[in-house]
C-alpha positions in Angstrom: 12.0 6.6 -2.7 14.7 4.7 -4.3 14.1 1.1 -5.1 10.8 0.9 -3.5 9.1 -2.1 -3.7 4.9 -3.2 -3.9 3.4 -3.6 0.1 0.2 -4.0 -1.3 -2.9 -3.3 -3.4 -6.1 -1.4 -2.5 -9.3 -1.0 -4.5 -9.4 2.7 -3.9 -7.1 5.5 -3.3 -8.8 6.2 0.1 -8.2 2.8 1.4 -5.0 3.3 1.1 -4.3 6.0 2.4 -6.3 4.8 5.5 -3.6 2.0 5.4 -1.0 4.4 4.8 -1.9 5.9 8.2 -1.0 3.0 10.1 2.3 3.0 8.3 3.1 6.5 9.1 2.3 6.0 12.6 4.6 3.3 13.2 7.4 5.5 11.4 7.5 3.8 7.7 8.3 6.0 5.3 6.3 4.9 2.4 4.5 5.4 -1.5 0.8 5.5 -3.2 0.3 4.9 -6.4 -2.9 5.4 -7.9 -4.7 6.0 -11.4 -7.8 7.2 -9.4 -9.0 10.3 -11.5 -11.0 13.0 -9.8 -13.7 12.6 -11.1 -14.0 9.6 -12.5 -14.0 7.2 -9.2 -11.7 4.5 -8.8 -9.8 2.8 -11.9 -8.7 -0.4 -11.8 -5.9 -1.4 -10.3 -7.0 1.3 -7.5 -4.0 2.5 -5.8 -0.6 0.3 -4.7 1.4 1.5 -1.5 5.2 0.9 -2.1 8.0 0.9 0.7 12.2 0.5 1.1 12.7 -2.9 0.7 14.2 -3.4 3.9 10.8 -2.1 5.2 9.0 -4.3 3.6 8.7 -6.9 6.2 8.2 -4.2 9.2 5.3 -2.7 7.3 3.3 -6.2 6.8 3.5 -6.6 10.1 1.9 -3.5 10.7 -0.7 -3.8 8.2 -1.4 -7.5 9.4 -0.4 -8.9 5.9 1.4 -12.7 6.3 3.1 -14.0 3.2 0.7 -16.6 2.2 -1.6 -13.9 1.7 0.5 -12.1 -0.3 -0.2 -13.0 -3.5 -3.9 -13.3 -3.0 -4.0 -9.7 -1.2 -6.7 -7.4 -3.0 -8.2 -5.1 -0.7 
């Protein structure tokens, strides 16, 4: 995904991709990144979903995220 940009960031890898769903259901293309090992549980920062930039505002909607809360958002 070219020039994808941060929707937000989730504790674990599982959360998510539980998050992810929603985006996939409503037809949003989208990214995880995670540093989650294994075996090793979660690793901070836990895993960030990116999306197209022209997305971006489609797929807070969806996830319920408003901008005030964007800078505070730490699922």
């Amino acid at each position: 995904m070219k020039d994808a940009v941060e929707l937000a960031n989730f504790r674990t890898k599982t959360e998510a991709e539980a998050a992810a769903g929603l985006l996939k259901n409503a037809g949003i293309p989208y990214l995880i990144q995670s540093a989650e090992g294994m075996l090793h549980g979660p690793l901070f920062p836990g895993a960030t979903i990116y999306v197209a930039p022209e997305l971006l505002d489609e797929a807070r909607d969806v996830l319920g995220i408003t901008r005030e809360d964007e800078e505070e958002l730490e699922f």
